[in-house]
DSSP file (Angstrom, degrees, kcal/mol; ACC not computed):
  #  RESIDUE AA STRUCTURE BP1 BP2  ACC     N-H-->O    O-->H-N    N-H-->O    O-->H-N    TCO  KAPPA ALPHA  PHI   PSI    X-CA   Y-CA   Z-CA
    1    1 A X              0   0    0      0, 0.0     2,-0.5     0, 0.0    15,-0.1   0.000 360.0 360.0 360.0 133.9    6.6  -31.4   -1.4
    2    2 A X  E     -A   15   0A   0     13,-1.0    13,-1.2     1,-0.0     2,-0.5  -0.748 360.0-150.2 -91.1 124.3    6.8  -34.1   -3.6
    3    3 A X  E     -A   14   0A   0     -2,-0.5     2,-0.5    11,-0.2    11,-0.2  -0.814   3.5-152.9 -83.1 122.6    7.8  -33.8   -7.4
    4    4 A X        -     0   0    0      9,-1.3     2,-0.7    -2,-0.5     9,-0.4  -0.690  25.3-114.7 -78.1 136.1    7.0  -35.5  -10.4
    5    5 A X        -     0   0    0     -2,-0.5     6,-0.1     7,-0.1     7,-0.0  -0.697  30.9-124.2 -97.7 135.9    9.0  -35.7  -13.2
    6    6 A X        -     0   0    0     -2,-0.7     2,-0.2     4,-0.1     3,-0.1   0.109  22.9-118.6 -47.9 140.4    7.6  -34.0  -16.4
    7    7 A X    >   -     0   0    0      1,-0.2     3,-4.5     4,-0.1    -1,-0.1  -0.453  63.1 -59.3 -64.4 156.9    7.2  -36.1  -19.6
    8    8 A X  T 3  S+     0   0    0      1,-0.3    -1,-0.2    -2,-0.2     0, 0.0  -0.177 131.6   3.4 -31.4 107.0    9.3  -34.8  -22.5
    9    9 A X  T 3  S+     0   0    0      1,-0.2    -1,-0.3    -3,-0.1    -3,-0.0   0.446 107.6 140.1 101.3 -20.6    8.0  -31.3  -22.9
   10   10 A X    <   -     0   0    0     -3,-4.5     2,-0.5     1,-0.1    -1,-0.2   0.129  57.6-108.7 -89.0-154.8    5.8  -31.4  -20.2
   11   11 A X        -     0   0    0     -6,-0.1    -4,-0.1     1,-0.0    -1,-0.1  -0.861  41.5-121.6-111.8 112.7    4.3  -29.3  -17.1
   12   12 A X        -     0   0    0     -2,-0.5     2,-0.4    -6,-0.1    -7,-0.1  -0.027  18.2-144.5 -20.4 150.6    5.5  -30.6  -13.9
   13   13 A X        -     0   0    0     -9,-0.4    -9,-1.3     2,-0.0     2,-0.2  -0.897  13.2-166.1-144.6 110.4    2.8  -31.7  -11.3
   14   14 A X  E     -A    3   0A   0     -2,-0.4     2,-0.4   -11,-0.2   -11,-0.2  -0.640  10.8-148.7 -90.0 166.7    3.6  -31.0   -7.6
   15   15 A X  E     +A    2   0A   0    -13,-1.2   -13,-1.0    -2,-0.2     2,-0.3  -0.938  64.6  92.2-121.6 122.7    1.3  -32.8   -4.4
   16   16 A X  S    S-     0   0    0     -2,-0.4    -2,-0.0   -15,-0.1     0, 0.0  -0.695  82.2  -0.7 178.9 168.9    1.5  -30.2   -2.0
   17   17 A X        -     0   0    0     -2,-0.3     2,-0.3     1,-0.1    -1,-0.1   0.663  65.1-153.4  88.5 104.8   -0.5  -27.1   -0.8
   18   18 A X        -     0   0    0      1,-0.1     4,-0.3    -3,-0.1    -1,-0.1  -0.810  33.6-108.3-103.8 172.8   -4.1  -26.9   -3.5
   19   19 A X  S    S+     0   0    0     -2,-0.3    -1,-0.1     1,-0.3    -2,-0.0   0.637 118.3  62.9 -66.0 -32.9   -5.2  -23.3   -3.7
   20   20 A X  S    S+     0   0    0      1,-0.2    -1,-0.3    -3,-0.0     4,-0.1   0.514  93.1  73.8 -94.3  17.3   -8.5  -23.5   -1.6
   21   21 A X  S    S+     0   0    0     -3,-0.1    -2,-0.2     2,-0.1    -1,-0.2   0.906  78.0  97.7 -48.2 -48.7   -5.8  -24.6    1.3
   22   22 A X  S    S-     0   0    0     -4,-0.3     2,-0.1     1,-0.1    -3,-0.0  -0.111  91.8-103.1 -72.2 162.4   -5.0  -21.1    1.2
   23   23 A X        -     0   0    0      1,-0.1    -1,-0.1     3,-0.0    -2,-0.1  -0.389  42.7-115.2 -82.7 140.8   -6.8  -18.7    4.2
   24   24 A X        -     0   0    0     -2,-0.1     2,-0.7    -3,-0.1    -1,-0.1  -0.239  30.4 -98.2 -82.2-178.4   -9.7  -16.7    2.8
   25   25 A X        -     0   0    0      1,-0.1    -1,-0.1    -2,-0.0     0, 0.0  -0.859  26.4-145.9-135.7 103.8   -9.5  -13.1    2.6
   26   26 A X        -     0   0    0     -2,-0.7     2,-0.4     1,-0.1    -1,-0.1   0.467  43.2-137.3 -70.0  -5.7  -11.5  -11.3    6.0
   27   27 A X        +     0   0    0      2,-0.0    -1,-0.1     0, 0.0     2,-0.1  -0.653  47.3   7.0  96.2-144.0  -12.6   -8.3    3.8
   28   28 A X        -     0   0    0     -2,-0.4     2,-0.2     2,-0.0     3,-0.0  -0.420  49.3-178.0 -43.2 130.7  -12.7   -4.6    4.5
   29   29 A X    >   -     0   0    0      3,-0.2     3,-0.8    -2,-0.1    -2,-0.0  -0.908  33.7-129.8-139.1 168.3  -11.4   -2.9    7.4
   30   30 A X  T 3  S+     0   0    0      1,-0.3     4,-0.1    -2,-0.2    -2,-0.0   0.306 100.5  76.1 -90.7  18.7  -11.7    0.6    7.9
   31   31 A X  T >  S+     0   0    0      2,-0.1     3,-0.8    47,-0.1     2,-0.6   0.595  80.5  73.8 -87.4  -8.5   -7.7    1.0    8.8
   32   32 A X  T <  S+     0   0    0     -3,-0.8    -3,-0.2     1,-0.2    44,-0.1  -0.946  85.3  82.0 -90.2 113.9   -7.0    0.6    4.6
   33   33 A X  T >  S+     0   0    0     -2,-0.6     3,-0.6     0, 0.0    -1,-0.2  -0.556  76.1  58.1 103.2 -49.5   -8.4    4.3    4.8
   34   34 A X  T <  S+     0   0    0     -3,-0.8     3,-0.5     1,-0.2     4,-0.4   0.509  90.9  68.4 -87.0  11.6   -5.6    5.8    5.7
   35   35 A X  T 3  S+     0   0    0      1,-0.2     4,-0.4     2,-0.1    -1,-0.2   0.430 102.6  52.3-107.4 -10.8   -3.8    4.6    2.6
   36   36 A X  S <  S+     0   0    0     -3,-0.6    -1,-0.2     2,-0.1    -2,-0.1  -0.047  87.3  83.1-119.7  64.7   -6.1    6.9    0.7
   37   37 A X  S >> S+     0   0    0     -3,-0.5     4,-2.6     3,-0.1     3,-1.9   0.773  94.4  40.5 -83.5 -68.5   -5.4   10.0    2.7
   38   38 A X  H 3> S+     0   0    0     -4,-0.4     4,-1.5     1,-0.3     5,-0.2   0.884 111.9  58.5 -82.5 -30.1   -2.3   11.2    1.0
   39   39 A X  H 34 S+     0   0    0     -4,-0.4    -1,-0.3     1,-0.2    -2,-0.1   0.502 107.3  46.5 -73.0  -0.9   -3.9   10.2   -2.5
   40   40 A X  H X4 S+     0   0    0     -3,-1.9     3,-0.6     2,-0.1    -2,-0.2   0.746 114.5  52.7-114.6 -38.7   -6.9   12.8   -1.9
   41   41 A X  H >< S+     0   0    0     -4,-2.6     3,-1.6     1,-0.2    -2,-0.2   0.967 111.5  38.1 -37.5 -64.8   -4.4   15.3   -0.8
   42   42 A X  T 3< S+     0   0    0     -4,-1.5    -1,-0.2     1,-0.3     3,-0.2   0.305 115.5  56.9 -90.0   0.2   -2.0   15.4   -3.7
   43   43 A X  T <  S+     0   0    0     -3,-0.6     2,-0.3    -5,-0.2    -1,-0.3   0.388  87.7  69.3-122.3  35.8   -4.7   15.0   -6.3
   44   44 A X    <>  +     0   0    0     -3,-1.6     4,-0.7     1,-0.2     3,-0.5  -0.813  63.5 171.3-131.6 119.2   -6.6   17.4   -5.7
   45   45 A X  T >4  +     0   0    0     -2,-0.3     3,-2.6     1,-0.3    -1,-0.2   0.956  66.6  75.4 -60.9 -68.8   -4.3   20.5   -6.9
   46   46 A X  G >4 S+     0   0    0      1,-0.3     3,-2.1     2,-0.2    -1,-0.3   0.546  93.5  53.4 -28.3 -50.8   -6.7   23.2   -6.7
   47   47 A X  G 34 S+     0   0    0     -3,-0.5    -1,-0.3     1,-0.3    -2,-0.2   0.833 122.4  26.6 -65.5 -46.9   -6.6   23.3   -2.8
   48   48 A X  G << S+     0   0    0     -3,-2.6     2,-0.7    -4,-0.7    -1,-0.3  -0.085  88.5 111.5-114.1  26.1   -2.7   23.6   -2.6
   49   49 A X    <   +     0   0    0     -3,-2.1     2,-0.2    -4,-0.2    12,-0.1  -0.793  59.0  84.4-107.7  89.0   -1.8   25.5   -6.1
   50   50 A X  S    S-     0   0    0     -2,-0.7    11,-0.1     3,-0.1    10,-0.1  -0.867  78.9-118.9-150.5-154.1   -0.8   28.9   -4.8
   51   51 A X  S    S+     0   0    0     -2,-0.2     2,-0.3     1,-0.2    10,-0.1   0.472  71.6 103.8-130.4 -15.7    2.3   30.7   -3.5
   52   52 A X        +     0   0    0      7,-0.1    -1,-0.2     8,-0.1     2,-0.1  -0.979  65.8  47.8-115.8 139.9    1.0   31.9    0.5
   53   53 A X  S    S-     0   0    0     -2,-0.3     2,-0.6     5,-0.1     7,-0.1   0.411  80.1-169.5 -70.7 145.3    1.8   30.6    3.3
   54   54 A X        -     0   0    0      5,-0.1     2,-0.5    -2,-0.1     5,-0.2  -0.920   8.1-154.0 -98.0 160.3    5.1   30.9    1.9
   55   55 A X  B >  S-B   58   0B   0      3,-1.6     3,-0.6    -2,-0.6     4,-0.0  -0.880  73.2 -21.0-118.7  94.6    7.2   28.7    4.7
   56   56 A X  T 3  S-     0   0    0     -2,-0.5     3,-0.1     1,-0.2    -1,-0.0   0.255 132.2 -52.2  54.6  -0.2   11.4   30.0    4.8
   57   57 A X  T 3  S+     0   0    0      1,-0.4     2,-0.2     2,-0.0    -1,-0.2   0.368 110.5 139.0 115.6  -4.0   10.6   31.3    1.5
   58   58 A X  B <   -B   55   0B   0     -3,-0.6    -3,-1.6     1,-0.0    -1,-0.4  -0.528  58.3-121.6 -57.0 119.3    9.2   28.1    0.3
   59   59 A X     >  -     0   0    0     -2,-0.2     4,-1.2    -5,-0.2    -4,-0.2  -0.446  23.9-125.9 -57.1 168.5    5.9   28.7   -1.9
   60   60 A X  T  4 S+     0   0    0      3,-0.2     5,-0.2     2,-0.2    -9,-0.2   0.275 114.1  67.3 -96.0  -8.5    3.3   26.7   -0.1
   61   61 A X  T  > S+     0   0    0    -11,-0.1     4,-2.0     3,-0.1   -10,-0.1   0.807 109.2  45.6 -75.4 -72.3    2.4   24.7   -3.5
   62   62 A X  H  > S+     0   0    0      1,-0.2     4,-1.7     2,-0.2    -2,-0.2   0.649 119.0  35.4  20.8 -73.5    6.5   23.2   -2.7
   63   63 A X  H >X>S+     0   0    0     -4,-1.2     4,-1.4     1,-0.2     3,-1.1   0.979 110.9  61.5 -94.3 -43.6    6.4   22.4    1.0
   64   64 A X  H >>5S+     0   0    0      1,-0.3     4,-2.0     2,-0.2     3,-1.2   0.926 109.2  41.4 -37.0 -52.1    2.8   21.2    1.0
   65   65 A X  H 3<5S+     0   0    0     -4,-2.0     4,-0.4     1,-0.3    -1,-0.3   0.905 116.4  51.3 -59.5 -32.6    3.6   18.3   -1.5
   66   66 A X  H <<5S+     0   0    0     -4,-1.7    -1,-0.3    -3,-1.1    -2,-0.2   0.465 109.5  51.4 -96.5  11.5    7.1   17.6    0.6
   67   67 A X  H XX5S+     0   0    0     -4,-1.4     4,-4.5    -3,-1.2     3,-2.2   0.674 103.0  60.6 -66.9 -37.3    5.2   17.4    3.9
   68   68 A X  H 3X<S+     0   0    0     -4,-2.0     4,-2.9    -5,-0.5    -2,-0.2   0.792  93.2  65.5 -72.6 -16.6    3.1   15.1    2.2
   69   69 A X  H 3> S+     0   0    0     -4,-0.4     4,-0.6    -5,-0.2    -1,-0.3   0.827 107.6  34.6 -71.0 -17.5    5.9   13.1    1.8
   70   70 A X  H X> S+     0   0    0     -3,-2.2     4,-1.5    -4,-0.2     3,-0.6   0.720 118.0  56.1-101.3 -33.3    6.5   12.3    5.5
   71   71 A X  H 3X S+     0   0    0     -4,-4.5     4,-4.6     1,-0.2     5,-0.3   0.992 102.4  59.5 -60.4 -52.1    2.5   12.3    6.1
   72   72 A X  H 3< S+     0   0    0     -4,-2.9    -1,-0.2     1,-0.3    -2,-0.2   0.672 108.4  40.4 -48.2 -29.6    2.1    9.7    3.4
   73   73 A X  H <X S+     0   0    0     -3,-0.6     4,-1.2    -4,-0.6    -1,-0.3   0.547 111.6  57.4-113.5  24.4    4.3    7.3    5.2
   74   74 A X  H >X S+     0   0    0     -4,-1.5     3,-1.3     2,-0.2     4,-0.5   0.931 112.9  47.0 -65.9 -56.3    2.7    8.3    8.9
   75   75 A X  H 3< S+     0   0    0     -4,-4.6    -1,-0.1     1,-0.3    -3,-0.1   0.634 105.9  54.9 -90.9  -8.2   -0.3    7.3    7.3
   76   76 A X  H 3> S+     0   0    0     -5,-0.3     4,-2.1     2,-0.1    -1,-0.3   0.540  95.9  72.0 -89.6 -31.6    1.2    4.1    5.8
   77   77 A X  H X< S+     0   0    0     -3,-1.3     3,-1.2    -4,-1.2     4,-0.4   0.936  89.2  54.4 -41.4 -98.4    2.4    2.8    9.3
   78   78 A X  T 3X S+     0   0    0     -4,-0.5     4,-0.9     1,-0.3    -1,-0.2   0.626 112.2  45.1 -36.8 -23.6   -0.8    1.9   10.8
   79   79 A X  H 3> S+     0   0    0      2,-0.2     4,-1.4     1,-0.1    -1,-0.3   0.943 111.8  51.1 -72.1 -63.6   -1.6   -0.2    7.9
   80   80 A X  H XX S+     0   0    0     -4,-2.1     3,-2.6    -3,-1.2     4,-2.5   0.873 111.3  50.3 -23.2 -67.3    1.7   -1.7    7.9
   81   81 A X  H 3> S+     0   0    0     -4,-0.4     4,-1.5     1,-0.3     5,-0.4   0.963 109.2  47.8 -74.2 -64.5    1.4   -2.5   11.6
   82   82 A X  H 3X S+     0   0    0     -4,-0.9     4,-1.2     1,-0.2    -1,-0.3   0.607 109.0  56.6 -54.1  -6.3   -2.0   -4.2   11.5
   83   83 A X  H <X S+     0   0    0     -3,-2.6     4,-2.4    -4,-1.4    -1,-0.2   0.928 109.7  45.1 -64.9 -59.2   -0.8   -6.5    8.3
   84   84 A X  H  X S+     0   0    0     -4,-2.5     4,-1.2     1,-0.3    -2,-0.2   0.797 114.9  46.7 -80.3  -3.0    2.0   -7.8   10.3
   85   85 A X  H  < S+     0   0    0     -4,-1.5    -1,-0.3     2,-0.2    -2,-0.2   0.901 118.4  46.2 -74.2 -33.1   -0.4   -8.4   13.6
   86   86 A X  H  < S+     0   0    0     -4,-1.2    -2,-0.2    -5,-0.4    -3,-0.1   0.949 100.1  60.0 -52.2 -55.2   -2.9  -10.0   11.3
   87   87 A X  H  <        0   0    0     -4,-2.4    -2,-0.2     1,-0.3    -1,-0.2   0.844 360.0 360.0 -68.8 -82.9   -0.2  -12.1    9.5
   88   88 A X     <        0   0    0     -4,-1.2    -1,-0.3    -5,-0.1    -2,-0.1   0.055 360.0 360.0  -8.1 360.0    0.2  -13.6   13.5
């Protein structure tokens, strides 16, 4: 990529690469779905604000949320892996 050099004070101008070069964007797919799984779990309280099942003695408000931690990134794979096969 080729540079120019700026006038006193001025903005560089590279020759390289314009912006409608770049690959357009393919739209929806329904696997970006599972990235709002764990965000309709964990906001909506009502459903998991109490104290049974308790689980080792864990209230169930507790271990729900720290399940959700492991679910959230199960459910964050699959995206993952279809970015980087797109990306290919």
């Amino acid at each position: 990529m080729e540079k120019k050099t700026p006038p006193e004070g001025g903005v560089s101008v590279s020759k390289g690469k314009e912006m409608d070069d770049q690959p357009r964007r393919r739209g929806f797919h329904p696997i970006y779905l599972f990235l709002v799984v764990p965000f309709v779990a964990l906001l909506w309280v009502p459903f998991y604000n109490r104290i049974e099942p308790e689980l080792f003695g864990i209230p169930f408000f507790y271990w729900y949320q720290t399940v959700w931690t492991f679910l959230g990134t199960a459910c964050t794979i699959p995206v993952y892996l279809y970015e980087e096969k797109k990306r290919k």
